[in-house]
Backbone as JSON, one array per atom type, in Angstrom:
{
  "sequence": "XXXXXXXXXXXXXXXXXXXXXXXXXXXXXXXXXXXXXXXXXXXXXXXXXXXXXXXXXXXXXXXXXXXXXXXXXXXXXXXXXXXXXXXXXXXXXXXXXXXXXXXXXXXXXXXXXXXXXXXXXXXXXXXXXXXXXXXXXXXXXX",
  "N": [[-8.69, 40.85, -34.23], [-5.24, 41.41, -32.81], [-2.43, 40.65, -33.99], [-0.31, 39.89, -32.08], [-1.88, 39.81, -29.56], [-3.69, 37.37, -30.12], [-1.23, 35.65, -30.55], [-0.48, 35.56, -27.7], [-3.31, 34.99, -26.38], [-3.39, 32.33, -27.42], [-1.13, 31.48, -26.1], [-1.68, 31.65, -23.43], [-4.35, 29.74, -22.93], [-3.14, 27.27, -23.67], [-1.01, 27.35, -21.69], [-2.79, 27.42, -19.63], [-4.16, 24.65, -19.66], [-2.73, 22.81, -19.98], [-1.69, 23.14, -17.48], [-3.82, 22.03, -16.07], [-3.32, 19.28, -16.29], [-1.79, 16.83, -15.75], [-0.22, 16.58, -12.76], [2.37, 15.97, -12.2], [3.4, 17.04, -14.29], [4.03, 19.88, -13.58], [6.47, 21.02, -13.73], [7.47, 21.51, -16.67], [5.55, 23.09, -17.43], [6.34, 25.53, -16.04], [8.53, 25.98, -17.14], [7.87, 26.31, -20.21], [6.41, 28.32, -20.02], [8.72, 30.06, -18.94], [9.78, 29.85, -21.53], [8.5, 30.9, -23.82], [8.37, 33.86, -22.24], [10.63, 34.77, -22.5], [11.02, 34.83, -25.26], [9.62, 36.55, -26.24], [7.05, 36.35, -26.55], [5.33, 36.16, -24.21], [4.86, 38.87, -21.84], [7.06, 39.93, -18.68], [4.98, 40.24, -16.49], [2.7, 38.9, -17.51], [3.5, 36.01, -17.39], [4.06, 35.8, -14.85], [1.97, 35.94, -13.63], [0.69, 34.21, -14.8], [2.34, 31.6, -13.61], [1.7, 32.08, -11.23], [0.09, 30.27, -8.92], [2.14, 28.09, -9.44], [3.89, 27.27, -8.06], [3.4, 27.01, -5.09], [1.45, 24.76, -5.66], [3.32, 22.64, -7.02], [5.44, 22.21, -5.02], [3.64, 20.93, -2.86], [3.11, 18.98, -4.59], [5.85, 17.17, -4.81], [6.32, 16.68, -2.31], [4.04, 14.77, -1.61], [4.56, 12.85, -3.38], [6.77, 12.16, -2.24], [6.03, 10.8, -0.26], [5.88, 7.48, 1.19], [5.54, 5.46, 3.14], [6.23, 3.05, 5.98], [3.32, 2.17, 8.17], [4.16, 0.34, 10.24], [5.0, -2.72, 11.24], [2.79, -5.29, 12.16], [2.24, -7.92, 14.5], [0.74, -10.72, 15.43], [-0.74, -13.58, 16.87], [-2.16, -16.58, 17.39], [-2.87, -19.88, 19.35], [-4.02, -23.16, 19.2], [-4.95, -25.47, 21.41], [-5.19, -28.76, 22.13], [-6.19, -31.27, 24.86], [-6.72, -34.29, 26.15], [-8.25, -37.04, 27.75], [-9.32, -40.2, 28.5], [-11.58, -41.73, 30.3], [-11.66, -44.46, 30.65], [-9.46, -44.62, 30.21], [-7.16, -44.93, 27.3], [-6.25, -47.0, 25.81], [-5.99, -49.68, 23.7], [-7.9, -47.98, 21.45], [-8.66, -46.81, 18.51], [-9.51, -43.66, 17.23], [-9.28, -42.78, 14.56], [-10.01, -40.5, 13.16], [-9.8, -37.88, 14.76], [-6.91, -37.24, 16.34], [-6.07, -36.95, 18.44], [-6.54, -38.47, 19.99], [-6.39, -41.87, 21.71], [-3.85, -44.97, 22.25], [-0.37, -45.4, 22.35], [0.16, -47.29, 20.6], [-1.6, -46.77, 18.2], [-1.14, -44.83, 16.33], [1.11, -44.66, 15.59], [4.63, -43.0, 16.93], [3.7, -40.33, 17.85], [2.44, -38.71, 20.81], [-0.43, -38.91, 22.15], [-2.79, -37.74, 23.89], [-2.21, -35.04, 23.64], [-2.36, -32.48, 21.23], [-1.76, -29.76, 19.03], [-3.99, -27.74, 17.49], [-4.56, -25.94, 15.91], [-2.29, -23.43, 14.81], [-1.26, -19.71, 14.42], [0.05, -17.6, 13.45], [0.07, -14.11, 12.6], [0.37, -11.59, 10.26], [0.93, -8.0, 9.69], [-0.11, -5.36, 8.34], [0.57, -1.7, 6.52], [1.62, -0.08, 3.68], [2.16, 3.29, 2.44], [-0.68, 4.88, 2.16], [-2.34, 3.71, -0.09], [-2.17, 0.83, 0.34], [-2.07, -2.02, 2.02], [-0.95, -4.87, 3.03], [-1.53, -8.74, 4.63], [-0.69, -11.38, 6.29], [-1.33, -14.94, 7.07], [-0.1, -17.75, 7.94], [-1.3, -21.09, 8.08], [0.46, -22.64, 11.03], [0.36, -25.35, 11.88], [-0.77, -27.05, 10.61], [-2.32, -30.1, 8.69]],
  "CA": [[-7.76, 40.65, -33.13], [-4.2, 41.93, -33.39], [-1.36, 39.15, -34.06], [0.49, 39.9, -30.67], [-2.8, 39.52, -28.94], [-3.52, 36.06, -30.85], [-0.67, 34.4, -29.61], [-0.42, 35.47, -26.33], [-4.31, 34.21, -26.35], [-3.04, 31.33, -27.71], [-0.28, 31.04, -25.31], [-2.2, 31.7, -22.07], [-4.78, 28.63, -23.28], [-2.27, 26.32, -23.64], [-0.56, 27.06, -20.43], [-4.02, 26.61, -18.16], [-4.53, 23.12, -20.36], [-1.11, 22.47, -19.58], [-1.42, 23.25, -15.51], [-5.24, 20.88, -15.35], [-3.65, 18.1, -16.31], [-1.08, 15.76, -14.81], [0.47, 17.33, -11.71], [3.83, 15.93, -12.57], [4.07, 18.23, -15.86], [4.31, 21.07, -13.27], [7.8, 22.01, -14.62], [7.73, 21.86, -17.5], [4.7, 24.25, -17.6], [6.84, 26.28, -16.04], [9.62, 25.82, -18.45], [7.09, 26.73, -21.22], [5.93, 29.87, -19.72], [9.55, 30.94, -19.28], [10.11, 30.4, -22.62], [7.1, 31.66, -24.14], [8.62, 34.96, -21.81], [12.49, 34.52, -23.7], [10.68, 34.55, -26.42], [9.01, 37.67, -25.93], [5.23, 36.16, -26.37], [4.45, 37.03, -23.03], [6.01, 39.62, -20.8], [6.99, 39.37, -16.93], [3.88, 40.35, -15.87], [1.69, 37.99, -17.56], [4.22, 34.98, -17.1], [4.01, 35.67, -13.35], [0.17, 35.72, -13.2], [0.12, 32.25, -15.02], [2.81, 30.73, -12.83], [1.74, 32.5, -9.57], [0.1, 29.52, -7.95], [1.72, 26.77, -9.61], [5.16, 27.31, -7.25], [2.72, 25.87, -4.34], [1.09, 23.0, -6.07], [4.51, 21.7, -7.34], [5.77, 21.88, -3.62], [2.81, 19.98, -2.61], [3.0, 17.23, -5.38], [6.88, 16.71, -4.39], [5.79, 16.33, -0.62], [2.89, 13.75, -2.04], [5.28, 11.92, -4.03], [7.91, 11.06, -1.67], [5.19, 9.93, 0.99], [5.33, 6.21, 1.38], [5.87, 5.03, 4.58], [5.06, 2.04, 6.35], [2.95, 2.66, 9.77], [5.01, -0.56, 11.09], [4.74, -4.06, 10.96], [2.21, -5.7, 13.55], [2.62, -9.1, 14.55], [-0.38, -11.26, 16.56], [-1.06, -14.78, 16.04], [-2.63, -17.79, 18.29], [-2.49, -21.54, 19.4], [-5.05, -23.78, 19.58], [-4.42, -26.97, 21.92], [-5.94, -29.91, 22.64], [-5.4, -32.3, 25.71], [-8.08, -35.21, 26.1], [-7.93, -38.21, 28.72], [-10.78, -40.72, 28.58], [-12.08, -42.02, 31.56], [-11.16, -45.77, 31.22], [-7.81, -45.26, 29.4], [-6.86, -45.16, 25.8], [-5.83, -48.52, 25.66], [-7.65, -50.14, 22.1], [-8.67, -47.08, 21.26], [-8.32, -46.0, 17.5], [-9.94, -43.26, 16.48], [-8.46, -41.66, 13.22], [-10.76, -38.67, 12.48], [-8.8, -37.38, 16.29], [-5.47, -37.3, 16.25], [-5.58, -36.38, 19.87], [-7.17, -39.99, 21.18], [-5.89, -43.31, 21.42], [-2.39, -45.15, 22.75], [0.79, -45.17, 21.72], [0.15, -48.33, 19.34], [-2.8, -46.42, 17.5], [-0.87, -43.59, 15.14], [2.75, -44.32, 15.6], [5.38, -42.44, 18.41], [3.33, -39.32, 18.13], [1.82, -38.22, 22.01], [-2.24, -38.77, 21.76], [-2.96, -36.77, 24.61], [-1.55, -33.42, 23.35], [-2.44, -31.96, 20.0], [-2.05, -28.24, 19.18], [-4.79, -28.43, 16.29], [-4.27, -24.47, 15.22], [-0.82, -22.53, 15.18], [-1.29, -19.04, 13.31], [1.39, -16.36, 13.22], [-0.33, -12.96, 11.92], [1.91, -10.89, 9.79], [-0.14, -7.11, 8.75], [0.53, -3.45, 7.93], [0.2, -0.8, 5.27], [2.13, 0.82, 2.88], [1.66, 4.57, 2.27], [-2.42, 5.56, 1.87], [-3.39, 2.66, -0.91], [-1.59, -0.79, 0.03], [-1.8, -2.93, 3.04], [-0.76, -6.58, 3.66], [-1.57, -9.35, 6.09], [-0.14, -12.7, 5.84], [-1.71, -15.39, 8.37], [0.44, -18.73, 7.73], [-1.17, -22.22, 8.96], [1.46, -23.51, 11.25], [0.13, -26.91, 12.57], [-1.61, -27.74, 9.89], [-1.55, -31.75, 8.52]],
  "C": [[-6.35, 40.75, -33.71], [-3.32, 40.67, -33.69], [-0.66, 38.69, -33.03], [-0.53, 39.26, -29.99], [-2.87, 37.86, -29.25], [-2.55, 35.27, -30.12], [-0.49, 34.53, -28.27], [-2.19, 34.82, -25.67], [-4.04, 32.54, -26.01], [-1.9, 30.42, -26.27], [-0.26, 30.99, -23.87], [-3.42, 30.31, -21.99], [-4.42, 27.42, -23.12], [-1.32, 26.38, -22.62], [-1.49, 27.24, -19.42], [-4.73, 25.06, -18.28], [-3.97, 22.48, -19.86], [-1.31, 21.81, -17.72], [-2.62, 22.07, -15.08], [-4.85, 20.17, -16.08], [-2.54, 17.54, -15.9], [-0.13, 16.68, -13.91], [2.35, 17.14, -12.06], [4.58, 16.51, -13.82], [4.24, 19.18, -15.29], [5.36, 21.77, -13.59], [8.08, 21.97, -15.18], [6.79, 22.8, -18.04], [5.8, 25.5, -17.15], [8.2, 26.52, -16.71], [9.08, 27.08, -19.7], [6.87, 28.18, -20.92], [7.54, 30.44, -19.52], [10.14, 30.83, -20.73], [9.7, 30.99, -23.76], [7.48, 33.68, -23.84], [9.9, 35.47, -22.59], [11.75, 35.07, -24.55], [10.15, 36.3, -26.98], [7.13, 37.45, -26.54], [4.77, 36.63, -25.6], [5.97, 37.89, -22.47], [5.96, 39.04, -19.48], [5.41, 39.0, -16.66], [2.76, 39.18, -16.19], [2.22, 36.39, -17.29], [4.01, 34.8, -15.31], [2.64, 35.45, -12.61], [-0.32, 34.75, -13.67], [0.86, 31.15, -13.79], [2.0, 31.18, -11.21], [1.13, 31.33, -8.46], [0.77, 28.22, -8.11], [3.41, 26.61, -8.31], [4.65, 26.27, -5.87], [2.29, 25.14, -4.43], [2.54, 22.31, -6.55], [4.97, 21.39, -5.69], [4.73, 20.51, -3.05], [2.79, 18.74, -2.84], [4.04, 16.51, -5.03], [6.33, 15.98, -2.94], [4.98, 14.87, -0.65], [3.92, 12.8, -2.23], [6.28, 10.86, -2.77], [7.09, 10.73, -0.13], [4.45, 8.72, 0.66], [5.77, 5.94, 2.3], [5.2, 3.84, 5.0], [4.31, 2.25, 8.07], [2.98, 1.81, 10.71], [4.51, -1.51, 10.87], [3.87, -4.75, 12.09], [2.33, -7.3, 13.41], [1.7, -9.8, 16.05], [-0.32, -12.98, 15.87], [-1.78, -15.88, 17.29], [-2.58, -19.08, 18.02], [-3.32, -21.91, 20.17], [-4.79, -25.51, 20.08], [-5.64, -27.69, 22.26], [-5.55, -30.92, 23.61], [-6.66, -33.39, 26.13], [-7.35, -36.61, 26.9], [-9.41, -38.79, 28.82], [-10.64, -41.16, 29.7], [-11.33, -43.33, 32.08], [-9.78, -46.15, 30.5], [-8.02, -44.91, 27.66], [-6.45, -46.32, 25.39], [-6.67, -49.38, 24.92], [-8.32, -49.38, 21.55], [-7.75, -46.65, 19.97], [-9.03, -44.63, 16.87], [-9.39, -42.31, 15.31], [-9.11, -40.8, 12.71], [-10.19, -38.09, 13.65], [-7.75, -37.81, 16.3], [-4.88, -37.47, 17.9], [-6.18, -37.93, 21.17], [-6.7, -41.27, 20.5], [-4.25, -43.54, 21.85], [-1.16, -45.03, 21.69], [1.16, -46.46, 20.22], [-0.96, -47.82, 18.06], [-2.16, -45.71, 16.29], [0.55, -43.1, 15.23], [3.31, -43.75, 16.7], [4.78, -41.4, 18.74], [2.25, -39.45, 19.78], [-0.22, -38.24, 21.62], [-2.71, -37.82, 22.57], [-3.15, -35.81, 24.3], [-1.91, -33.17, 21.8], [-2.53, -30.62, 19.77], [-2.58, -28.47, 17.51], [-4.84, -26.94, 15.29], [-2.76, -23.81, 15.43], [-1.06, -21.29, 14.44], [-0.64, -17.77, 13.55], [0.84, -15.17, 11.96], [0.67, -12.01, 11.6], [0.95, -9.47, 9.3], [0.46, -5.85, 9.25], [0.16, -3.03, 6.76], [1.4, -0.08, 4.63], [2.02, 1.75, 2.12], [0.16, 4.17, 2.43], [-2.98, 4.18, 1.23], [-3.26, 1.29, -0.89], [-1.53, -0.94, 1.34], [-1.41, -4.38, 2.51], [-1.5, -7.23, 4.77], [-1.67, -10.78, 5.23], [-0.53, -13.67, 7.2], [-1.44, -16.92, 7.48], [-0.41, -19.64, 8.7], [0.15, -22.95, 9.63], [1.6, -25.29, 11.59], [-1.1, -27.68, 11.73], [-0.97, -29.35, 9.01], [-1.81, -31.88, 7.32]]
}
């Protein structure tokens, strides 16, 4: 094999090694191949038949790259109440596993009646293709 041949072997090898492996080396492959062409290793012709598809995968990978977006913030959440009236009154009535029974001498100024025993404010979304969130805060928790 001649010596010209040889490295242009050589130098067509090492720029399809080059192109299958990390997309973001796309320009400097093409760097290489024009200077490989400077150089006079390769001519036009074969410089143009290594780069010829990589002009549309670099486009592509740019496009890739700068797509992160978020596809908006959603926002749900619910409230869970409680309202309870016994029959013959609350009046002497402690019970402390219920927050929501017994008078006003049982568990301090707080309302017995009324208890909202859940509060939960849903926070969720995604960022680009591989990352979501969702944040679901107890609000009425004791």
């Amino acid at each position: 094999m001649s010596f010209k041949l040889h490295q242009v072997a050589i130098a067509v090898a090492g720029t399809l090694l080059l192109t299958t492996g990390l997309s973001a080396m796309a320009d400097s492959t093409t760097d290489i191949v024009n200077a490989l062409i400077s150089k006079g290793v390769l001519t036009e012709e074969e410089g143009a038949l290594i780069t010829k598809g990589r002009t549309d995968e670099v486009d592509v990978q740019k496009k890739k790259e700068k797509k992160f977006s978020t596809s908006g913030v959603k926002i749900r959440g619910y409230v869970q109440t409680r309202a309870t009236s016994l029959i013959g009154g609350d009046d002497g009535i402690n019970l402390w596993s219920d927050r929501s029974v017994g008078d006003d001498k049982s568990l301090g100024d707080a309302d017995k009646n009324f208890l909202i025993r859940r509060a939960r404010v849903v926070i969720f979304g995604d960022y680009g293709d591989h990352l979501s969130y969702y944040f679901q805060p107890d609000l009425a928790s004791s």
